[in-house]
N, C-alpha and C positions, 0 to 999 in steps of 0.2 A: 367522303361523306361522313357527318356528326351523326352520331346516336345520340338521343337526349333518355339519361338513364331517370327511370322514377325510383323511387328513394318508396320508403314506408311511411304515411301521414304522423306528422307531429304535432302536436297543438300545447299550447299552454296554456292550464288553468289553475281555478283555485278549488285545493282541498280540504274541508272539513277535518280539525283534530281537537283532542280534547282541551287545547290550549288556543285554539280560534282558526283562523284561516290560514292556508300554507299556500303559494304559488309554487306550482308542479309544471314542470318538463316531461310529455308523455309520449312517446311511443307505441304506433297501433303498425301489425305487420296487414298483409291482406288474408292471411290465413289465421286457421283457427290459433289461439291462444294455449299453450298446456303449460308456462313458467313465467314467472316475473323474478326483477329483478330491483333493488331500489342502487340506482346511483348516486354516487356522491361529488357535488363538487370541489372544485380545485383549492386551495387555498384561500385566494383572492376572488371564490365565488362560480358563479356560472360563466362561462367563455364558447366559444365558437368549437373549441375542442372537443369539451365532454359533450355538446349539445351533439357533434358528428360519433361522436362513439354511443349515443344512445342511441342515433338513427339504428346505427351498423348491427346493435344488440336486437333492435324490433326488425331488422330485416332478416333474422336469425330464426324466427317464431317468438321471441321472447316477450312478454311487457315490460318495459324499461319505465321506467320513476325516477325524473330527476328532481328533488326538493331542490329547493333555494337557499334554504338554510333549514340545518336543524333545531337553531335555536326558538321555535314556536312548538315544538312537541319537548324540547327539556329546559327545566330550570338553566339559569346561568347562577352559578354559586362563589362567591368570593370569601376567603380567610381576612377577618377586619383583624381577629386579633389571634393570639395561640390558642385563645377556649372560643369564639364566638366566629358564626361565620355565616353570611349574609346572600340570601338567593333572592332572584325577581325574574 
């Protein structure tokens, strides 16, 4: 006989930052809240992996926060030359 295990609800939405809109990976346990945490992902972005390690973090007590990128809350800055250097 199969047990069918319940995980902790996840949803993804969009959050509000002072640079515009962020799409968030979030993690709710079914008990009260006392910590958060913000995850980060993998190189090559968000994947199946860290989305199961954020489950595992909100089935902890935790609130887990997966951003999509941080690139919407910080400048990206590039050196054009040895004195001048270029963010957007």
């Amino acid at each position: 006989m199969s047990q069918t295990q319940t995980g902790p609800a996840t949803e993804w939405r969009m959050m509000s930052t002072g640079s515009g809109e962020m799409r968030v990976y979030e993690g709710r346990a079914e008990e009260n809240i006392d910590a958060a945490v913000i995850v980060l992902q993998e190189a090559f972005g968000v994947n199946d992996h860290i989305e199961s390690v954020t489950r595992r973090i909100a089935s902890m007590g935790i609130l887990p926060l997966l951003p999509t990128s941080l690139t919407a809350a910080v400048p990206v800055c590039s050196n054009t030359t040895s004195t001048s250097r270029q963010c957007h």
